[in-house]
LOTOR-858373 format. One record per residue: y, z, x of N, C-alpha, C in turn. Coordinates in steps of 0.2 Angstrom, whole numbers, padded with zeros to 4 digits, always signed. Layout:
# residues N
YZXYZXYZX
...
This chain:
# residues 164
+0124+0527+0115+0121+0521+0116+0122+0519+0123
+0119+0516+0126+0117+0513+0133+0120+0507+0133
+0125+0504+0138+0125+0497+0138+0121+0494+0136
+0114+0495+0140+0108+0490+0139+0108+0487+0133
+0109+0494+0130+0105+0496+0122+0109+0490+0119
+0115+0491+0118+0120+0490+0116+0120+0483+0116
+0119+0479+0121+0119+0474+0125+0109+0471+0119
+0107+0473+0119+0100+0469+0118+0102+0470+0111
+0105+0478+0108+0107+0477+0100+0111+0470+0099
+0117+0468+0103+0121+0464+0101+0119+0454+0100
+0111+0455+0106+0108+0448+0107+0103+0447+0101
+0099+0453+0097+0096+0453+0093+0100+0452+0087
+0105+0453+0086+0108+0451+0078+0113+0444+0079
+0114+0443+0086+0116+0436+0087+0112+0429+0086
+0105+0431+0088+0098+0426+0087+0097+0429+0080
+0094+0433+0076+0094+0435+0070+0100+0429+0065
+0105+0429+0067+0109+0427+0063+0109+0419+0065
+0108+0416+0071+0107+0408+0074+0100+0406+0069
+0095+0410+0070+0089+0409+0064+0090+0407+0059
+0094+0413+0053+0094+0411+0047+0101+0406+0047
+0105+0405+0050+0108+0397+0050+0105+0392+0053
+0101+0392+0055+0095+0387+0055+0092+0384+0049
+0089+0389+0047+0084+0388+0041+0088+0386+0036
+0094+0389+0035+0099+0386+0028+0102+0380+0029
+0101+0376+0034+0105+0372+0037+0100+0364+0034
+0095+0365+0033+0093+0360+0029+0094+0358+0022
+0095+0365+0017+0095+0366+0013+0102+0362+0012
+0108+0365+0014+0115+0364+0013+0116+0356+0014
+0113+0352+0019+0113+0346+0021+0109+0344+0015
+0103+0341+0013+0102+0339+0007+0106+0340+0000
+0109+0345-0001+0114+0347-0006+0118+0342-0005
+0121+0342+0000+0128+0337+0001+0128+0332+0003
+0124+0328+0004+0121+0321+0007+0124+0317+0003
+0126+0319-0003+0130+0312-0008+0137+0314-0007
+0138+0319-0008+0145+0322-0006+0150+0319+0000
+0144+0318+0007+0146+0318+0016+0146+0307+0015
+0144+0305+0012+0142+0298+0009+0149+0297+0007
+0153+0301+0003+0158+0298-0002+0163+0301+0002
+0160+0307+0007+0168+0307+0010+0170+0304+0015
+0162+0299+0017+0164+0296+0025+0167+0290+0020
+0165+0287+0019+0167+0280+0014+0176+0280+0010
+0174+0287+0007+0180+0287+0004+0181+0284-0003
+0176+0283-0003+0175+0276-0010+0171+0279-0015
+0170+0278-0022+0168+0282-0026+0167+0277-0034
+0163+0279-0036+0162+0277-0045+0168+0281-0048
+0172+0279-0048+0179+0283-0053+0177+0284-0060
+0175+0278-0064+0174+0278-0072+0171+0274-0074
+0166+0276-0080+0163+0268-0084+0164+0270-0089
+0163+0265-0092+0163+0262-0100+0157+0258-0100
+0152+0262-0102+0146+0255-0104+0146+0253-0110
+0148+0257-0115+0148+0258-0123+0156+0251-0125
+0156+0244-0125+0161+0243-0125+0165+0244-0135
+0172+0245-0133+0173+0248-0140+0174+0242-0145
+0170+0243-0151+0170+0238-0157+0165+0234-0156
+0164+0231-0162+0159+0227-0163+0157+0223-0155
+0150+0222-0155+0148+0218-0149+0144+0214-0150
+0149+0209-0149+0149+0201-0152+0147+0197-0147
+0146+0200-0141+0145+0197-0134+0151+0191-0131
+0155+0191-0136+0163+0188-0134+0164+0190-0128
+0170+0185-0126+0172+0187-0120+0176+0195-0118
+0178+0196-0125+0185+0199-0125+0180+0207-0127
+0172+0207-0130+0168+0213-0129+0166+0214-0121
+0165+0209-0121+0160+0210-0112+0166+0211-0107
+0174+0210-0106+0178+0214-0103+0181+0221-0104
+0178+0222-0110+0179+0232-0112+0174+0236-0110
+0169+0232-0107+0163+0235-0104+0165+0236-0094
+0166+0241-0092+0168+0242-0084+0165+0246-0080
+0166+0246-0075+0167+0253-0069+0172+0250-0064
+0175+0258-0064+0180+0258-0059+0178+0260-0054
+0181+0259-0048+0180+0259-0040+0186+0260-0039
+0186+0267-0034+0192+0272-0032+0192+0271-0023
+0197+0270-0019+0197+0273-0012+0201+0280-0012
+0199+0283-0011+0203+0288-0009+0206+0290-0003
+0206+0287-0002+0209+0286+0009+0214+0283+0007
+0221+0285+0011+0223+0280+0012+0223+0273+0016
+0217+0273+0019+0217+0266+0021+0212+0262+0016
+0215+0254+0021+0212+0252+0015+0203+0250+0016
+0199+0249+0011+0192+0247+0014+0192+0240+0013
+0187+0235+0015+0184+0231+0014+0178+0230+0013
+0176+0230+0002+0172+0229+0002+0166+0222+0002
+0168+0218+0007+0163+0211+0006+0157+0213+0007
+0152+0210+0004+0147+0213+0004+0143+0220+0001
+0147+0223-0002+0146+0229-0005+0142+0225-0013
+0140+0229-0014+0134+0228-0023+0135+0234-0026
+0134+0232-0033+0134+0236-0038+0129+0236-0043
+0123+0241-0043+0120+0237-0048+0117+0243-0054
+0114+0239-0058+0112+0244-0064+0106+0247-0064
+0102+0250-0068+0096+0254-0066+0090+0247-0067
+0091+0241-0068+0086+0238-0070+0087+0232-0066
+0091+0232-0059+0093+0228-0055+0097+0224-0052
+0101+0222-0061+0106+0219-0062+0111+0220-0056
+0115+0213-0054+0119+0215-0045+0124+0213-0048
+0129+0214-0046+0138+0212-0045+0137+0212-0037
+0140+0206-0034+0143+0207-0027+0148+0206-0025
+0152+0210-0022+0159+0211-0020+0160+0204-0015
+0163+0200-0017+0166+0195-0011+0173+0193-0010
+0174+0195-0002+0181+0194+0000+0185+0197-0006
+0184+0206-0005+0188+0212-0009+0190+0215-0004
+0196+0217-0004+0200+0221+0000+0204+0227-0006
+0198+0234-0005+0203+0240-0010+0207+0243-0007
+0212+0242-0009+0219+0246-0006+0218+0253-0005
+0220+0258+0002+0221+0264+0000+0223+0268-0005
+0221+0271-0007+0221+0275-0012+0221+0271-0020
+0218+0264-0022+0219+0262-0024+0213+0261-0029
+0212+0257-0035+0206+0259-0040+0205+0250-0042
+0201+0248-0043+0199+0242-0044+0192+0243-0053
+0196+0238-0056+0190+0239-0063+0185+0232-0063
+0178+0234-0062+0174+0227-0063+0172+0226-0071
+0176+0221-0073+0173+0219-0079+0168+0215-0080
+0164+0216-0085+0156+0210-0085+0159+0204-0088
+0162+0200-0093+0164+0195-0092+0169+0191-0087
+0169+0186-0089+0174+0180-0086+0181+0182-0085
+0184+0180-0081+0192+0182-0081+0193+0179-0073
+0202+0180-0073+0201+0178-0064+0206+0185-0061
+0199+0186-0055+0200+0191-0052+0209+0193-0049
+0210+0199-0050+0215+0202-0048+0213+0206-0044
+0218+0210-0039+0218+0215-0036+0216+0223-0038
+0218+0223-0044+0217+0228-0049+0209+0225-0053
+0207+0220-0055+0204+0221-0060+0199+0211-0058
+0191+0213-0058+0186+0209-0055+0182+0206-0062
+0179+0201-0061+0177+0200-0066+0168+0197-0064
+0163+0202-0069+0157+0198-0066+0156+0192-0070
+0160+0189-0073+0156+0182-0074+0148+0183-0079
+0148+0187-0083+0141+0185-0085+0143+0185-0093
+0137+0182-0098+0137+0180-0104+0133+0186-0108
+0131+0190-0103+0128+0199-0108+0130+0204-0104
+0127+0209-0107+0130+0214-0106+0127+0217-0100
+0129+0219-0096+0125+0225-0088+0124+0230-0089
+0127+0235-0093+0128+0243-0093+0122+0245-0099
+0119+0249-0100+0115+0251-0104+0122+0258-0109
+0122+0256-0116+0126+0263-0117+0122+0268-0120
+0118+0267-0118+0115+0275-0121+0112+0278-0112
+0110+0273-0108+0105+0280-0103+0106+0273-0098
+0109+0275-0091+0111+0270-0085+0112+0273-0081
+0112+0269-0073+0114+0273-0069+0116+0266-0065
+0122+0266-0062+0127+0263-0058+0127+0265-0050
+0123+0259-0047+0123+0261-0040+0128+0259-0035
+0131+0261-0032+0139+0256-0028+0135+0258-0019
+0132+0252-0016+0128+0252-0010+0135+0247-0003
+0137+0250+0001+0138+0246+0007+0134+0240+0009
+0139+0236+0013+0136+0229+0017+0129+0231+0018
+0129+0239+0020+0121+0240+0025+0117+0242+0021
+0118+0241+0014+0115+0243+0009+0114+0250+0008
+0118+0253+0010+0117+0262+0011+0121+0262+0004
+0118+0269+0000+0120+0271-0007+0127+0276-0002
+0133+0271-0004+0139+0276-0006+0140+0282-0012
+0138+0278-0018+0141+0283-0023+0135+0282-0030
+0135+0286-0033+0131+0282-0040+0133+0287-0046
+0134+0284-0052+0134+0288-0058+0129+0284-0062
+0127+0290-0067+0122+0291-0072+0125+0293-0078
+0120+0289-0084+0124+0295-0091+0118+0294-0094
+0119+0297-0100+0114+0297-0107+0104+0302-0102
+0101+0299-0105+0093+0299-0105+0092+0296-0099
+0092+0297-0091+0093+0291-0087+0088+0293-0084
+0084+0298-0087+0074+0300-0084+0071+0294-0087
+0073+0291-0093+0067+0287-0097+0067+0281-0093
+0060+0279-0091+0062+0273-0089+0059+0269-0093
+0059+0268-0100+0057+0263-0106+0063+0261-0107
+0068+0260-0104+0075+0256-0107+0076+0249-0108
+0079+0248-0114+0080+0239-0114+0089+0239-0114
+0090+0234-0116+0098+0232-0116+0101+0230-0123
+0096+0234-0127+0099+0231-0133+0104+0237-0133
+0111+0233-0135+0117+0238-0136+0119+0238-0141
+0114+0239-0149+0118+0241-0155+0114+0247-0154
């Protein structure tokens, strides 16, 4: 084989291959768009509990068994002022003057309580989390979707809140 040759073989499988990493280069981005979200942020839906355990009496002491955790996984620390939380039906929690520690996990409870470092409380008289089919969004200041979980039937959108 000829220089040439050899030389035009080696620029054809060079473009040949910058093509098809082109083309899959959309697909792989969309895949991971929620992934690139949580790793820039660092921050994450860690755990819910929407099902609160035992009779649901809407007491204070059921509507604090009802949660979701918020995780940093960075060691530094973030500050979530301005961040939101809400449910599939619009229901908000707003993060005010939070600071989550590095590597650190924060639980929002839906009732009353006074806020800890560990543990927020939304203040409300019912319940926010749906326990059968919900989806929990955690948005930044700039309203950009950080993180979200889902569970149960979260396609229906015929959902109430009745939780027996």
């Amino acid at each position: 084989m000829s220089t040439s040759s050899a030389r035009r073989l080696a620029a054809t499988v060079l473009a040949a291959g910058a093509i098809v990493s082109a083309a899959a280069l959309p697909a792989m981005a969309q895949d991971g768009d929620r992934d690139r979200h949580q790793r820039r942020s660092g921050v994450e839906i860690s755990a819910v509990q929407a099902d609160s355990p035992g009779p649901e009496s809407r007491s204070n002491r059921s509507l604090n068994r009802e949660w979701i955790e918020i995780t940093n996984n960075h060691r530094r620390a973030v500050n979530l002022d301005g961040w939101t939380l809400r449910d599939r039906d619009g229901n908000r929690y707003r993060f005010d003057n939070v600071r989550l520690a590095g590597r650190a996990t924060v639980r929002i409870h839906t009732g009353h309580g006074r806020d800890t470092r560990s543990d927020l409380f939304q203040d409300r008289r019912d319940y926010m989390w749906d326990n059968h089919s919900d989806t929990a969004t955690l948005r930044n200041e700039h309203r950009s979707v950080v993180d979200t979980e889902s569970w149960g039937r979260h396609h229906n959108h015929n959902h109430n809140h009745n939780h027996r």
